[in-house]
N, C-alpha and C positions, 0 to 999 in steps of 0.2 A: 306740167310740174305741180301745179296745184291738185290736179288729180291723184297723185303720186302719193304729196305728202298727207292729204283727206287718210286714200286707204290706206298709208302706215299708220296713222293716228289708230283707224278705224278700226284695224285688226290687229292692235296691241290688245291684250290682254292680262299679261302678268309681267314682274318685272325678278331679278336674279339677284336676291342677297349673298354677295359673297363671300360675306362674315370672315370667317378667319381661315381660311384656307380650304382643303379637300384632305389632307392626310386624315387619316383615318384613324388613327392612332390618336392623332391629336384630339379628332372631334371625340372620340370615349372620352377623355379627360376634363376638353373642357363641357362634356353634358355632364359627367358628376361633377365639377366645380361648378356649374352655374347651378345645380338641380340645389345641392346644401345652399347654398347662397340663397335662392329661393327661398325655399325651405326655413331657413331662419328668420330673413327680411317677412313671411309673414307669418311667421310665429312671434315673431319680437313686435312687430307691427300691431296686430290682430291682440296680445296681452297689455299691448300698454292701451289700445281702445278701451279693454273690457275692462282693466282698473280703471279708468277714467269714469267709465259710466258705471261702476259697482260702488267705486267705494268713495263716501263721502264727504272725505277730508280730502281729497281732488278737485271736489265742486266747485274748480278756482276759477278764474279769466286763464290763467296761464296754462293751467292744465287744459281743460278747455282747446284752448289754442293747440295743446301737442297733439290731443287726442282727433283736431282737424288733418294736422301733420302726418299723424299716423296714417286717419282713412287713405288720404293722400297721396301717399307712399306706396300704399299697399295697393292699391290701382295703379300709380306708377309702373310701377316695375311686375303687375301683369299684363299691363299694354305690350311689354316689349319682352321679358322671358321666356312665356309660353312657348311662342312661338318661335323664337331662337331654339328653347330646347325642343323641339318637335324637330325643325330642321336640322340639329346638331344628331338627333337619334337615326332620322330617318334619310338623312342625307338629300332629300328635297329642299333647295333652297332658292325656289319658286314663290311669289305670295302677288296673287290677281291686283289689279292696277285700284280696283275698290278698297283692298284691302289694306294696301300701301298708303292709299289717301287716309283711310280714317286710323290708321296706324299713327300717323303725320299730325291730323289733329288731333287725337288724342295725348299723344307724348307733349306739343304746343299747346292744349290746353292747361295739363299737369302741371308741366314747367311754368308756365306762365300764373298759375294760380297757387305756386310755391315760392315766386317771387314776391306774391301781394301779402299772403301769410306770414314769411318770415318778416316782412316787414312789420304787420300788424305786432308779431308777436316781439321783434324787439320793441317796439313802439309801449306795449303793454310792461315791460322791461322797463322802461322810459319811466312812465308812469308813477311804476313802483317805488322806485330808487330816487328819483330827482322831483318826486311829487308825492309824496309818502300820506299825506294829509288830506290830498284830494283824491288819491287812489280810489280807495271804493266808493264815494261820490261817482267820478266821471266813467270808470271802467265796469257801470252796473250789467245785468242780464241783459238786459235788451241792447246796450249797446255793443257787447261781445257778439250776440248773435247776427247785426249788421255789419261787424266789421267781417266775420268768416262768412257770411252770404255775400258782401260785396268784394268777396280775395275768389271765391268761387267764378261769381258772373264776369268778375274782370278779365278772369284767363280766360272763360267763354267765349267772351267777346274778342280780347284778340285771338284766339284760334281760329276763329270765323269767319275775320280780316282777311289774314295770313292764310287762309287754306282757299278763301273766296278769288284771292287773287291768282294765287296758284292754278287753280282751275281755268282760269282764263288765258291760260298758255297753251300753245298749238305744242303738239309732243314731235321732236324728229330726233332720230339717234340714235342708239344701244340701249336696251332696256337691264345694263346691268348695273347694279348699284353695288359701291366698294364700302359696304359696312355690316353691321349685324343686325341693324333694322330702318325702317324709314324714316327719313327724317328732311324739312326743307330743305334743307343745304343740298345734300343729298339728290334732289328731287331735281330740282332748280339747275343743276348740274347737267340735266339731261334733255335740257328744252334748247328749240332752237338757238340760234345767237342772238337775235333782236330782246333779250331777258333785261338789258339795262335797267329801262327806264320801272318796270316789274318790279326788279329786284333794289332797285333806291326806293321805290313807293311801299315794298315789304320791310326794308330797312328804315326806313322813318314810321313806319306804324309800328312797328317791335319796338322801335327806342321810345316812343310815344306812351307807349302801355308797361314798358317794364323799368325805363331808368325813373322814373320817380318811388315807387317802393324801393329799388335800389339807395336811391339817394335819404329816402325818411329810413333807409335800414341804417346808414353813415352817419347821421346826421343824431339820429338817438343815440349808436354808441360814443359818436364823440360826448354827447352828454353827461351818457351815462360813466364814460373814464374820468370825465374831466370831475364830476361828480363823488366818485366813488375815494379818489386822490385829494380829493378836501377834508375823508373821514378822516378824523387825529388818530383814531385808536387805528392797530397794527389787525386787531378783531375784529373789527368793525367792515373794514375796508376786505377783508377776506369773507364774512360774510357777504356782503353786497355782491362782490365781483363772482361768486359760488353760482349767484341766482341766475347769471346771465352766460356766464362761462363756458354750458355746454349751450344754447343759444349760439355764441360766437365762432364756434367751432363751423357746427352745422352750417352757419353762413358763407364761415370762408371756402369750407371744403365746398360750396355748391356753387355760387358764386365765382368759384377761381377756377373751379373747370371749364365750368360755363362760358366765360370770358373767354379765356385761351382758345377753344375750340369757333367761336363764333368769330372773336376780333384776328386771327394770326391767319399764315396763309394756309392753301389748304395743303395738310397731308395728310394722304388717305391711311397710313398707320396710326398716326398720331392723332388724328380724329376718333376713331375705333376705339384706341384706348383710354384718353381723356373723358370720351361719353363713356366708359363703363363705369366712370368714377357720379356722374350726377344721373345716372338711370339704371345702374344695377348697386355700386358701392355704398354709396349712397341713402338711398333706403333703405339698405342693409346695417349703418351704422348710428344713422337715428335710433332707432330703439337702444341700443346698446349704448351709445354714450349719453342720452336723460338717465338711465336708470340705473349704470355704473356711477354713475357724480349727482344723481336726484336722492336726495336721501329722503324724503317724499313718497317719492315711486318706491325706494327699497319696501321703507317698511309699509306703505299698501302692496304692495307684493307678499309680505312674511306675515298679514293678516289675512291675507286671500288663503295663503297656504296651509296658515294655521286653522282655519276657517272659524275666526273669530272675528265678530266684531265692535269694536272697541268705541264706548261715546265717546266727545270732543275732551272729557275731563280726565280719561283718564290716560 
């Protein structure tokens, strides 16, 4: 028996994304609706990078932080497009057992290092709004650049955990996976029965590394409402909530997929399509709502285009 299960392990080699079905018809449609989505998520992405490091009146903490968001992003959702659109063209929806792993940590890195970020960056939010005096005191250069170096290393490190331990499972089963890319859940699904004690030791290390940015993400905005609802003016209070507004968006929308898809039970529809909301929609909609509600971004945009550049005075 043990022999058995060695050479299944041994002569696994690839595993079978079954993404969203085989009609044929359908995969034409959905490779041109994912190819634009693409296509836009890094152009929307990749323009709000190069405003950030072109133009001057950006050189904020906050921008800063979007311009982390963006690079972020735009790895995101090449982790996992590419290659769905290659499979949706070529109808091979095959990807070697190596590739599926680092598929896996990479998307668990990303995510994981977009939880520490948006934390920082409400937090930088915090700051501003309920600390307006000590702002540029505490939120100087150097201390922005340890906060996005240490939202980087954190998702490192738990990908590392979580993909460390993964490893340490004997494989027995079907090698076909019911989604459009890899991912633990996913994974985990396909390993022996003995996975318990694995999978509560991968579940207290994820809650370990992600619910406290969660929680310093909660814990700012209650400040920053409870804050904003003390301005007297009608003005006031509409500026302040402007600064954070598309910040709070981006959270919920990642956040509340994220959730759903992790804490509910599992169904293999409804998993599929909740992850396209925090690893294709997603990336996709950051750029567009900073720079649709940034008035900031706009006009560095309409001086990029106009190809003027404008000192602080004028």
């Amino acid at each position: 028996m043990a022999d058995k299960e060695l050479g299944n392990q041994t002569s696994l080699t690839e595993f079978i994304l079954l993404g969203f079905g085989a009609t044929p018809t359908l995969q034409i449609l959905l490779f041109l609706l994912f190819l634009v989505i693409y296509t836009v998520t890094m152009a929307g992405n990749l323009l709000i990078m190069t405003l950030v490091v072109a133009d001057q009146h950006l050189h904020t903490p906050m921008y800063f932080f979007l311009g982390n968001l963006s690079c972020l992003e735009t790895c995101y959702t090449s982790t996992v497009l590419p290659s769905m659109l290659a499979s949706l063209l070529t109808g091979d929806r095959t990807i070697s057992v190596g590739g599926c792993i680092a598929q896996c940590y990479f998307v668990g890195f990303l995510a994981a290092t977009e939880c520490y970020l948006l934390a920082v960056m409400s937090y930088d939010r915090f700051l501003a709004i309920c600390k307006p005096l000590h702002y540029t005191t505490l939120m100087n250069g150097r201390f922005c650049l340890q906060l996005a170096a240490g939202s980087w290393v954190s998702g490192l490190l738990a990908s590392s955990i979580v993909t460390g331990m993964v490893l340490q499972l004997t494989f027995c089963g079907p090698n076909e996976i019911d989604h459009f890319f890899c991912e633990f859940k996913q994974i985990i699904n396909l390993y022996r029965n003995d996975i318990y004690q694995v999978e509560f030791l991968i579940t207290i290390v994820a809650a370990l590394l992600t619910l406290p940015p969660f929680a310093l993400t909660v814990m700012s905005y209650i400040c920053i409402i409870s804050t904003i609802l003390r301005i007297p003016s009608t003005t006031g209070r509409q500026k302040a909530f402007s600064t954070c507004s598309s910040h709070l968006i981006v959270v919920t929308v990642f956040y509340g997929t994220l959730s759903i898809v992790y804490l509910s039970s599992h169904v293999p529809e409804n998993d599929k399509l909740l992850s396209l909301f925090y690893t294709v929609v997603t990336p996709m909609l950051n750029p567009i709502i900073y720079s649709l509600r940034n008035k900031e971004v706009k006009r560095a945009l309409r001086r990029r285009v106009a190809g003027k550049r404008l000192s602080p005075l004028q």
